[in-house]
N, C-alpha and C positions, 0 to 999 in steps of 0.2 A: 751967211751962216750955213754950215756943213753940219745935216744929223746923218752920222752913222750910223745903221742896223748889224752889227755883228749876228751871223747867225747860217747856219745848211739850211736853213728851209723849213725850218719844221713850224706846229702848229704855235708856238709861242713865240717864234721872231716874225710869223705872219702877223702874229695880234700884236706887237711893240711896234711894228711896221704902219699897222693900222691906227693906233693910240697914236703915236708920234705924228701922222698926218692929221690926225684928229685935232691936238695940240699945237700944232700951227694957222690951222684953221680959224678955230678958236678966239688967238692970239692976233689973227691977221695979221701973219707978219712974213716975210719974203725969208725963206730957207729952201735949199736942196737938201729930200732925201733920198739916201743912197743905200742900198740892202749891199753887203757884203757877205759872200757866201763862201770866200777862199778861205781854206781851214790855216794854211800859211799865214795869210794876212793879218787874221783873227787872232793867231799866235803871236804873231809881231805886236799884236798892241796892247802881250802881256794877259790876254784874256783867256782863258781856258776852258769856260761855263759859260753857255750859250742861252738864252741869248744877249746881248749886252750893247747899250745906245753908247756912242759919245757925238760928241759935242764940237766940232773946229778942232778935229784930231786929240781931242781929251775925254778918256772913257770917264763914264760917271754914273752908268749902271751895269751891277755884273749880275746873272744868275738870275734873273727874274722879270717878269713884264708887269713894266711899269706905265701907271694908268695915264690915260693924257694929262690928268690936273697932276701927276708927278710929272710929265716931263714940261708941265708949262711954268711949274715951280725954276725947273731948272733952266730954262728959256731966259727967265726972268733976272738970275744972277748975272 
């Protein structure tokens, strides 16, 4: 499993960065994650509102940091 961090850096794709490790931990369960910081790339995957997680290349949070029990909700589908 692949979690994506959409995000430049800033103080709220650090904290989604940190909840997402958090959420795997949790979960114990075997993920790479990846901060992406190309404003290009971030574009490409339709995203415009930073910061934003996806999932095995499916975005599925945009605009907001979302807490580890949201992203272990979403772990879990």
């Amino acid at each position: 499993m692949k979690i994506e961090i959409l995000g430049t850096g800033c103080p709220k794709c650090k904290k989604l960065y940190e909840n997402a490790q958090a959420a795997i931990k949790e979960l114990n369960i075997q993920a790479e994650v990846v901060k992406i910081e190309d404003i290009n790339k971030i574009t490409g995957y339709g995203v415009f509102t930073t910061p934003a997680l996806a999932i095995d290349g499916k975005v599925k949070i945009v605009g907001k940091v979302a807490s580890a029990d949201d992203i272990k909700k979403l772990l879990g589908e």
